[in-house]
C-alpha positions as a printed Julia matrix, in Angstrom:
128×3 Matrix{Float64}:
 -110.44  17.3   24.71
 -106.82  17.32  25.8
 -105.05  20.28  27.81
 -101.33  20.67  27.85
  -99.44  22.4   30.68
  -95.32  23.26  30.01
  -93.17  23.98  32.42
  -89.08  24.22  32.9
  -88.44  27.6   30.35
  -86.28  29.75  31.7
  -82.79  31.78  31.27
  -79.76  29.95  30.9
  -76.19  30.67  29.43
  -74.57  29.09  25.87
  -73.75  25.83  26.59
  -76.08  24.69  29.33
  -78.51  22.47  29.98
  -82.7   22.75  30.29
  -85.38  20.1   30.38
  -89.16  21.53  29.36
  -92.08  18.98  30.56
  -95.15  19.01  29.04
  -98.04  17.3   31.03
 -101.12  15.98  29.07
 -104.53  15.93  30.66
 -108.26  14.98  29.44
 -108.82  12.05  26.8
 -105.27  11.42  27.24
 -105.93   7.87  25.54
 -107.02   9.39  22.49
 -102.88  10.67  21.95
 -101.17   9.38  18.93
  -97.97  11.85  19.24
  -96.58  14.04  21.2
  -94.22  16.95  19.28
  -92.2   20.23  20.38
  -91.93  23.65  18.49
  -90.45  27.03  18.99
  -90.88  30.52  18.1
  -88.09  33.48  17.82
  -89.49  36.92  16.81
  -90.55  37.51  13.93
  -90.07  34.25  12.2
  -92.38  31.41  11.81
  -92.96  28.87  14.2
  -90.44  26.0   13.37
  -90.91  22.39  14.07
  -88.23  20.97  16.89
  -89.35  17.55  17.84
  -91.74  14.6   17.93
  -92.36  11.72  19.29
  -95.25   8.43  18.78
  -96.75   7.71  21.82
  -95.67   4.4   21.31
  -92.26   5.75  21.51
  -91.14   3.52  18.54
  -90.57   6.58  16.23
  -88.77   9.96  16.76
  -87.96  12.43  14.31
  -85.52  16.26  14.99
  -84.83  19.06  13.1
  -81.45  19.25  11.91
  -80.61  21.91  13.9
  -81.12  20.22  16.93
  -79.62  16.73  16.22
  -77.36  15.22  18.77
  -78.33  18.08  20.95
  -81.78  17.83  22.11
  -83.68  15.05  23.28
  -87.3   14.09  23.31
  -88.99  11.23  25.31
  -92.14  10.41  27.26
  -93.34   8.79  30.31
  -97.17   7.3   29.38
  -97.78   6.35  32.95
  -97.13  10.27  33.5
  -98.93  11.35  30.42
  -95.19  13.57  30.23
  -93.59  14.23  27.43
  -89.8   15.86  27.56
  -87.46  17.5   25.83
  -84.04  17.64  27.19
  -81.62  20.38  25.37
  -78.03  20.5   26.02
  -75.09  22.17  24.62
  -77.81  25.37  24.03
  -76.61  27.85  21.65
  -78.24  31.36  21.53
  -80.31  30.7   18.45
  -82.33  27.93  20.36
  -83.92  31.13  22.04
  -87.39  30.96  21.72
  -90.68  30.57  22.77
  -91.23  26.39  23.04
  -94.67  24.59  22.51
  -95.96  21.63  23.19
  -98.61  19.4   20.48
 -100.43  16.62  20.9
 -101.91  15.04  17.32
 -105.61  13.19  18.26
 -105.47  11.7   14.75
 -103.81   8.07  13.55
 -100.73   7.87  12.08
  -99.88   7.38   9.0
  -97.03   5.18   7.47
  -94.52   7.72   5.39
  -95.7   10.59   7.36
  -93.28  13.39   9.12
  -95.15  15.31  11.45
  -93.32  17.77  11.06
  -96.18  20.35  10.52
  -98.02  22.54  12.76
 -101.1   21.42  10.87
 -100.06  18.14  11.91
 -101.03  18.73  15.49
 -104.66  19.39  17.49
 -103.75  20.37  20.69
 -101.6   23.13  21.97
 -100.34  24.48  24.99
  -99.07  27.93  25.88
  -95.98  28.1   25.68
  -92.92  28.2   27.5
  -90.09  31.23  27.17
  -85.88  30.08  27.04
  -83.73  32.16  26.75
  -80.17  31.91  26.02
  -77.37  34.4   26.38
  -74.06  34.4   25.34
């Protein structure tokens, strides 16, 4: 079993900066990847980021390209995802995943079904 606490969601104006952390704990070794996703009302939970543990592969939504960053610290069991330049449609409720299964070659993980582990969520919030 693996738990997942977020932290660093908060309030910040267009054009700022924010970096969430999301701490794995448990069978940590058991990790394959590591991915972020976010929730405005009333729309469907969207797919932001993810990561291999191995680090080796990364993949972003297109809205988020050259703005957002994800990366991980094993040692840590950490994974991050710094966002600059934040507009006021990245507002959102941000979770963390964790996918227990092994990767496959060709895959996106993309997908919520993608993922096994979930953690609570974290709220940002961006004003203009």
């Amino acid at each position: 079993q693996v738990q997942l606490v977020e932290s660093g969601g908060g309030l910040v104006q267009a054009g700022g900066s924010l970096r969430l952390s999301c701490a794995a704990s448990g069978r940590t070794s058991s990790i394959e990847a590591m991915g972020w996703f976010r929730q405005a009302p009333g729309k469907e939970r969207e797919f932001v980021a993810t990561i291999s543990w191995s680090g080796r592969y990364t993949r972003y939504a297109d809205s988020v390209k050259g703005r957002f960053t994800i990366s991980r610290d094993n040692a840590k069991n950490t994974v991050y995802l710094q966002m600059n330049s934040l507009k006021p449609e990245d507002t959102g409720v941000y979770y963390c995943a964790a996918r227990r299964r092994p990767l496959f070659s060709g895959g996106a993980y993309t997908s919520t079904y993608d993922y096994d582990y979930w953690g609570q969520g974290t709220q940002v919030a961006v004003s203009s």
